[in-house]
FIKOL-620859 format. One record per residue: residue in one letter; x, y, z of N, C-alpha, C in turn. Coordinates in nm, 3 decimals, padded with zeros to 5 digits. Example, Ala and Ser with C-alpha at 12.3 -4.5 7.8 and 13.67 -1.06 7.14 Angstrom:
<sites>
 type    n_px    n_py    n_pz   ca_px   ca_py   ca_pz    c_px    c_py    c_pz
    A  01.319 -00.569  00.780  01.230 -00.450  00.780  01.320 -00.330  00.780
    S  01.285 -00.225  00.708  01.367 -00.106  00.714  01.290  00.003  00.787
</sites>
This chain:
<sites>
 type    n_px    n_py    n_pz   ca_px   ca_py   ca_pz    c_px    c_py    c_pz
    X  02.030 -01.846  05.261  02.004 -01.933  05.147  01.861 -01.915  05.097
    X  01.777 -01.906  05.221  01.596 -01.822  05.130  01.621 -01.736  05.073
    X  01.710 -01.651  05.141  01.676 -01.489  05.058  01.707 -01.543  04.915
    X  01.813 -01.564  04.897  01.875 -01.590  04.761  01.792 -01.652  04.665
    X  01.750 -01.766  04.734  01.627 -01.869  04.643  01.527 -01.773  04.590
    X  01.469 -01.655  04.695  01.353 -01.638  04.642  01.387 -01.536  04.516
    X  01.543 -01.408  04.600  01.532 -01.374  04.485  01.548 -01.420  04.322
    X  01.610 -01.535  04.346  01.637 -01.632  04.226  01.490 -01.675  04.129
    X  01.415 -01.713  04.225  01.289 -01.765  04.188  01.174 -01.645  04.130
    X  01.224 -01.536  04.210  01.121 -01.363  04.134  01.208 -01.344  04.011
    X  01.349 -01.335  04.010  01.379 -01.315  03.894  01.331 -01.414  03.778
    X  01.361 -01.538  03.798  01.314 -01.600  03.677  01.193 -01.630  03.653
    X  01.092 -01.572  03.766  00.898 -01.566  03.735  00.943 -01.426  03.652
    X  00.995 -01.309  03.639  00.953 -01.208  03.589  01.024 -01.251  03.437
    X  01.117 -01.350  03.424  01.159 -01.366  03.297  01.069 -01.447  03.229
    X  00.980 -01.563  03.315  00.886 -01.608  03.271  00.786 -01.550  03.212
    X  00.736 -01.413  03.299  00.626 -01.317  03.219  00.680 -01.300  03.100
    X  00.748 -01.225  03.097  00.800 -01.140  02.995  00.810 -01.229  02.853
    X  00.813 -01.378  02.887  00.826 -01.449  02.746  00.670 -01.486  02.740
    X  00.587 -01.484  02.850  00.416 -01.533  02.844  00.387 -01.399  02.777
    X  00.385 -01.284  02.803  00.346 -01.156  02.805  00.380 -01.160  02.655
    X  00.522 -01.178  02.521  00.546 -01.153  02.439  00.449 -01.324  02.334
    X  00.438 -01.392  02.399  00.346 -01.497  02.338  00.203 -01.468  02.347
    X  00.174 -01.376  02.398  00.054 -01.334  02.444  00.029 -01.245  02.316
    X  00.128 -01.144  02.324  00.073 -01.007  02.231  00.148 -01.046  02.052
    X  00.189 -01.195  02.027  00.249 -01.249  01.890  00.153 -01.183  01.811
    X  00.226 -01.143  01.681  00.149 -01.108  01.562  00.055 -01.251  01.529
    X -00.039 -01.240  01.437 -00.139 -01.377  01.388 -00.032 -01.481  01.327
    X  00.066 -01.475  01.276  00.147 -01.596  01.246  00.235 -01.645  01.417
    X  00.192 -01.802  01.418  00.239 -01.822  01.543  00.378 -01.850  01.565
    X  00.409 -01.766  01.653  00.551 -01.763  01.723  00.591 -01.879  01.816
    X  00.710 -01.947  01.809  00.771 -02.032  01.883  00.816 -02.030  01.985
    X  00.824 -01.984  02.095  00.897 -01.924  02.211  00.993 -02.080  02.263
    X  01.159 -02.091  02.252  01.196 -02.206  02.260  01.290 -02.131  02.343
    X  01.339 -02.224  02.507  01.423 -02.150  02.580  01.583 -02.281  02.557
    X  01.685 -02.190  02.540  01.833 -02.191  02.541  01.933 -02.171  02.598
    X  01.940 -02.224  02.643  02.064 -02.143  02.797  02.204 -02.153  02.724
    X  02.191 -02.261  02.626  02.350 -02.276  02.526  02.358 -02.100  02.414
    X  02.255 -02.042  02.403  02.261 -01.952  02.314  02.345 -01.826  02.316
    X  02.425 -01.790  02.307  02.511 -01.688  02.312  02.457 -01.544  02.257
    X  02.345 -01.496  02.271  02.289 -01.376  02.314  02.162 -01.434  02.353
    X  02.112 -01.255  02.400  01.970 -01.260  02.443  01.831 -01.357  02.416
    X  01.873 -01.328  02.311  01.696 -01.403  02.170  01.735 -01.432  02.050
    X  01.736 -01.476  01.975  01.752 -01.488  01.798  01.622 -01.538  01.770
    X  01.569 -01.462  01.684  01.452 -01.481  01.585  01.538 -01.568  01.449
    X  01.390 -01.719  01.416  01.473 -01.759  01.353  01.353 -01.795  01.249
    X  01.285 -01.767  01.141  01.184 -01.808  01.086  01.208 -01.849  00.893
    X  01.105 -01.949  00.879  01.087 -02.017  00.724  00.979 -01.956  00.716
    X  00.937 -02.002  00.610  00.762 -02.031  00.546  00.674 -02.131  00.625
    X  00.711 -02.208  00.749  00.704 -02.292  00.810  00.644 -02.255  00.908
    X  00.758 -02.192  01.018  00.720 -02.208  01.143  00.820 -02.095  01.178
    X  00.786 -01.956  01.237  00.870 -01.886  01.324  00.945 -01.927  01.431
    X  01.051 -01.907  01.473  01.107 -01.991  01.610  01.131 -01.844  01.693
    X  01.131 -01.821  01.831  01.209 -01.707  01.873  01.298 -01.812  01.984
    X  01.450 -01.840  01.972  01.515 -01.898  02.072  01.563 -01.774  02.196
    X  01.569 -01.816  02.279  01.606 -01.713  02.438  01.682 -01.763  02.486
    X  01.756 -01.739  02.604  01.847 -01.752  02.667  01.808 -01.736  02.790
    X  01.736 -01.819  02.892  01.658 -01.768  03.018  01.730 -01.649  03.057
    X  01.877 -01.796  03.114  01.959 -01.701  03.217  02.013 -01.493  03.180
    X  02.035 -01.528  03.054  02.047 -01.372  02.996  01.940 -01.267  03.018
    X  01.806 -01.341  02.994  01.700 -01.241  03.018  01.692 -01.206  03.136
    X  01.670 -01.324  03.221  01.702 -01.297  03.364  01.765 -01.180  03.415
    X  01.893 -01.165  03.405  01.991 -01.088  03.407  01.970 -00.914  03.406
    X  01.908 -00.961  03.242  01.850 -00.796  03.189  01.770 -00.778  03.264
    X  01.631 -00.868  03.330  01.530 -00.773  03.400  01.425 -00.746  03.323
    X  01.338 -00.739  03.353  01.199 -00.792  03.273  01.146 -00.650  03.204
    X  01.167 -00.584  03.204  01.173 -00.437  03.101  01.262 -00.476  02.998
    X  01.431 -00.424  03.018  01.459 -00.526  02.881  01.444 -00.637  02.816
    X  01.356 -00.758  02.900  01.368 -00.887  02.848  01.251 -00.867  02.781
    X  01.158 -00.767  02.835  01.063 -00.719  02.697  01.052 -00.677  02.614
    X  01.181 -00.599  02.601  01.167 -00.486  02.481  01.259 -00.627  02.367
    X  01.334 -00.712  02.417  01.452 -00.776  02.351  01.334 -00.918  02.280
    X  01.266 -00.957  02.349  01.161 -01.011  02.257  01.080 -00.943  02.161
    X  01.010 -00.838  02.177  00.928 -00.762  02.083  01.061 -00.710  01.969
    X  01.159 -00.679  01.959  01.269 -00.678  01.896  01.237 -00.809  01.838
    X  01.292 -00.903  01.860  01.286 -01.062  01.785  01.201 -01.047  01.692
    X  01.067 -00.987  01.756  00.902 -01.075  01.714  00.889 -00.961  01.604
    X  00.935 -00.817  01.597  00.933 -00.765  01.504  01.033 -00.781  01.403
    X  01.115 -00.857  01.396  01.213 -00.875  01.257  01.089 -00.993  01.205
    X  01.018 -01.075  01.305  00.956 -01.226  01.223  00.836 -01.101  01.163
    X  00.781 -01.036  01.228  00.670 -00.974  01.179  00.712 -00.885  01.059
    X  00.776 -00.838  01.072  00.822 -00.717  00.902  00.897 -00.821  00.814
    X  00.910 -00.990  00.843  00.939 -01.032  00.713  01.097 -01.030  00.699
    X  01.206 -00.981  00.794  01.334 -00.908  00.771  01.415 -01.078  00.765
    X  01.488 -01.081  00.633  01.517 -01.177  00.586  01.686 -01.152  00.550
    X  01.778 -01.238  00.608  01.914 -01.249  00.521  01.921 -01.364  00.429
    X  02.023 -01.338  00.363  02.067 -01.431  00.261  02.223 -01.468  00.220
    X  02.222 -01.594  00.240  02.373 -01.609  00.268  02.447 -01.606  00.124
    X  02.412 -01.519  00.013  02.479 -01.499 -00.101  02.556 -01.407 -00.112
    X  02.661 -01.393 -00.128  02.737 -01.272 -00.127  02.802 -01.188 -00.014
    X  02.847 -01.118 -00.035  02.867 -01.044  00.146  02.788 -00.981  00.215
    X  02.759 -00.971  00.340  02.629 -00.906  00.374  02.655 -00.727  00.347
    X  02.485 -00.669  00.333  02.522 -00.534  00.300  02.491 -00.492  00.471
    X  02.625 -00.439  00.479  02.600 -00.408  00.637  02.513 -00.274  00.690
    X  02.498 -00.183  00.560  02.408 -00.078  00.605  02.253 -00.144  00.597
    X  02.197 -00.197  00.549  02.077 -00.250  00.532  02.067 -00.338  00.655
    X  02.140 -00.425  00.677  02.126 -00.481  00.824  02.115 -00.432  00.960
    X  02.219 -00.315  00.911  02.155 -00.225  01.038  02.012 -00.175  01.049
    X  01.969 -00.147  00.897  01.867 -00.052  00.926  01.716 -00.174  00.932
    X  01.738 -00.240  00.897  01.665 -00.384  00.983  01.675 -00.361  01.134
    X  01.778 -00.350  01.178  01.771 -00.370  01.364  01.714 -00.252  01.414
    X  01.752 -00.095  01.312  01.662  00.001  01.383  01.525  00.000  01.372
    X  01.488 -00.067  01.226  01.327 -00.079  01.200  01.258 -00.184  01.272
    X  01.364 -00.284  01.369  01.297 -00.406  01.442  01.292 -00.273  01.600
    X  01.396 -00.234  01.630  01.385 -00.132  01.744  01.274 -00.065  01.779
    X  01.239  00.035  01.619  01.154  00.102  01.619  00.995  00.024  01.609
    X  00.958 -00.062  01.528  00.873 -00.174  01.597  00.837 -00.187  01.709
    X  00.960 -00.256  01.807  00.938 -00.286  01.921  00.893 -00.182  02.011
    X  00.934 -00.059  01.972  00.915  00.047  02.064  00.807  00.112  02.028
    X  00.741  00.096  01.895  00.606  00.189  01.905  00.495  00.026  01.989
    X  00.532 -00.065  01.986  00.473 -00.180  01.985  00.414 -00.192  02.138
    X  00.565 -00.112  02.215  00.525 -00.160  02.358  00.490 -00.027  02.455
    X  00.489  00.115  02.377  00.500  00.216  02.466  00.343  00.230  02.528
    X  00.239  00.223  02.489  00.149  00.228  02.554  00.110  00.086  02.668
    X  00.195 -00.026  02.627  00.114 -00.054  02.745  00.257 -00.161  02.834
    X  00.365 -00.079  02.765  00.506 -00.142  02.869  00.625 -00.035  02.847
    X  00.567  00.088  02.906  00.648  00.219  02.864  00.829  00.176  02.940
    X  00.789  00.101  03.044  00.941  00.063  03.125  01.002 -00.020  03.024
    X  00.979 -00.110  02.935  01.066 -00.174  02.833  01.123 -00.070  02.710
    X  01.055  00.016  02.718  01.099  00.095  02.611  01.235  00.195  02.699
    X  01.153  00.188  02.820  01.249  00.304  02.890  01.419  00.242  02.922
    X  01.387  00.122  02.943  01.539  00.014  02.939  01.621  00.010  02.832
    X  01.510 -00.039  02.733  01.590 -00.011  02.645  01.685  00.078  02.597
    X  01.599  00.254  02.590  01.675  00.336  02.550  01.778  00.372  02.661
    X  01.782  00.370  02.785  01.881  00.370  02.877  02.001  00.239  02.875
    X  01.954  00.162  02.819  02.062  00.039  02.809  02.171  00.063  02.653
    X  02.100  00.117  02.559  02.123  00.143  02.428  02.179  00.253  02.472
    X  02.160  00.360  02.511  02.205  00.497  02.514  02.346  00.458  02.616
    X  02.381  00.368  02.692  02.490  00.365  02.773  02.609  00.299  02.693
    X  02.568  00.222  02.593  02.665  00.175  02.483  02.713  00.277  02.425
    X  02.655  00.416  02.429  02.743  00.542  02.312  02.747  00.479  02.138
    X  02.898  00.451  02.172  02.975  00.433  02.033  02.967  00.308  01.999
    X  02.956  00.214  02.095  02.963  00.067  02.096  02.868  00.018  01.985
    X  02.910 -00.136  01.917  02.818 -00.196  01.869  02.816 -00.347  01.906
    X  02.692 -00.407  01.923  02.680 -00.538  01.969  02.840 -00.623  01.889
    X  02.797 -00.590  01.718  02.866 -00.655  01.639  02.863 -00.560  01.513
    X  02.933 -00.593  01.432  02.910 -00.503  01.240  02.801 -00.508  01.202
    X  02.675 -00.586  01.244  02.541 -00.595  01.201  02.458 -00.500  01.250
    X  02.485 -00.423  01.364  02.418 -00.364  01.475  02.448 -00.232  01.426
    X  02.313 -00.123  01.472  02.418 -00.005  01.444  02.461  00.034  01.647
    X  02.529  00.159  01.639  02.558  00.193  01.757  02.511  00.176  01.928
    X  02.511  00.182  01.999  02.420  00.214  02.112  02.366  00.346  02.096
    X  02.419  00.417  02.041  02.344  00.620  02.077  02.229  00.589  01.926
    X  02.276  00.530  01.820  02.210  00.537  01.745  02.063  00.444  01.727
    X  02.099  00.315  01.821  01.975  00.248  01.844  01.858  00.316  01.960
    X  01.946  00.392  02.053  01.875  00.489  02.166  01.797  00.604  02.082
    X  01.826  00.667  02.021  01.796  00.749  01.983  01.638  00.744  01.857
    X  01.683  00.615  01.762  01.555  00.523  01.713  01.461  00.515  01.815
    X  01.469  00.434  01.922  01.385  00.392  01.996  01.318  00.480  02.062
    X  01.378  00.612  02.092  01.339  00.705  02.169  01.179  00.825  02.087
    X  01.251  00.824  01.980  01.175  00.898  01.845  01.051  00.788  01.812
    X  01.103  00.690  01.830  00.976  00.562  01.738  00.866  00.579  01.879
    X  00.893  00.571  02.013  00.820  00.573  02.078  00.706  00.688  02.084
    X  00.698  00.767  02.041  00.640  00.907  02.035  00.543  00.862  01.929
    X  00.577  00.779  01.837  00.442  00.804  01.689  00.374  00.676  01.743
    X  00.291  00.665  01.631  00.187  00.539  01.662  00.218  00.407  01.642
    X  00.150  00.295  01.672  00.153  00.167  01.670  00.174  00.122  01.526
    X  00.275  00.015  01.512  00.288  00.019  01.420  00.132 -00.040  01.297
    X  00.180 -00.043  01.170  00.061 -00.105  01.114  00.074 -00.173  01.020
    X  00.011 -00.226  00.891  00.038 -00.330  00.806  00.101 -00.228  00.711
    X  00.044 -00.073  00.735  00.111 -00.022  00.613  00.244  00.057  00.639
    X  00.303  00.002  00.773  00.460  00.059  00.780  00.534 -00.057  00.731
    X  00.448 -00.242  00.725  00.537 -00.293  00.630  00.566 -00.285  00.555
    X  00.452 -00.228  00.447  00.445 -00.229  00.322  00.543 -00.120  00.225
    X  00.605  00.016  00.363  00.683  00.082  00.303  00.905  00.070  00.272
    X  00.861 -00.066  00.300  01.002 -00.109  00.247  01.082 -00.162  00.364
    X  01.011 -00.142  00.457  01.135 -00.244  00.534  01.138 -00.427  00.530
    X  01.001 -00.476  00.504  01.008 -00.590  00.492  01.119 -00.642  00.392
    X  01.175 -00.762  00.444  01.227 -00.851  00.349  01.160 -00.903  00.240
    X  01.209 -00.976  00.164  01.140 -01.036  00.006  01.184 -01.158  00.035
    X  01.065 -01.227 -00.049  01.089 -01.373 -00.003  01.063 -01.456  00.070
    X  01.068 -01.588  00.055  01.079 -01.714  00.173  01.196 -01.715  00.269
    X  01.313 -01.647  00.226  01.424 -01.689  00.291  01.453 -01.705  00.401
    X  01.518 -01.790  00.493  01.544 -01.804  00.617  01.578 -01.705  00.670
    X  01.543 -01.663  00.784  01.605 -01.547  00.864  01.638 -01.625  01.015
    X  01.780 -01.526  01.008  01.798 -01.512  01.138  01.855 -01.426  01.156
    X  01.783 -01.344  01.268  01.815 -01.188  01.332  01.818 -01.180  01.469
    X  01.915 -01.143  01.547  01.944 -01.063  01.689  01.917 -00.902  01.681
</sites>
């Protein structure tokens, strides 16, 4: 019954880092870090003109292991940071949503390779084991999010002027992105 506790108790200190560690390195607009155990995935980034929220899911992060539970926040924190906005008018355009999740991917992964190369490395091994799979119709593939992440890691950090070349959203609008 120790063994178990403690490993119970290392796992959820390393899920603890991993959400101190991603509140730590927030872009200058302040991030919300709110934990959810009711949430039915990993993280959802949820932001206004207000107040960014990033909701989590301990037990899920847990699970993943503190390499992915890093790369799956910096994911979040880069859809709030590039601005990536839906809008509930019309039907969603599902190619553009994807290419939101690869430009939040690719974010996350130039974001964390110098100084959390193992979150990037989860990632693309967790992504790359999905193949064909997709989370959902919003998502693109597993080979195709592996393969983003893998390429984004190689160039530089991102900067104000990779927002400026079109991936940001327009607008105030509410977002919410996985």
């Amino acid at each position: 019954m120790s063994r178990v506790w403690s490993i119970a108790t290392a796992s959820l200190l390393a899920c603890s880092a991993s959400v101190a560690h991603a509140q730590a390195a927030a872009p200058p607009r302040a991030i919300a870090f709110l934990a959810d155990y009711q949430l039915g995935d990993a993280a959802l980034a949820v932001a206004d003109s207000v107040r960014p929220v990033i909701y989590y899911n301990p037990t899920i992060l847990e699970r993943s292991g503190p390499a992915m539970s890093a790369f799956i926040l910096a994911h979040e924190e880069a859809h709030i940071h590039m601005n990536h906005t839906l809008s509930d008018r019309g039907a969603p355009d599902l190619a553009r949503l994807r290419r939101l999740e690869l430009d939040a991917d690719c974010y996350a992964a130039r974001s964390l390779v110098r100084g959390n190369a193992d979150a990037v490395a989860a990632a693309t091994l967790f992504f790359g084991a999905r193949g064909a799979d997709r989370i959902d119709d919003r998502h693109p593939t597993g080979t195709e999010r592996a393969s983003r992440i893998s390429a984004c890691a190689t160039t530089s950090v991102p900067s104000e002027a990779d927002d400026a070349r079109g991936s940001r959203g327009a607008g105030n609008d509410s977002l919410t992105m996985r």
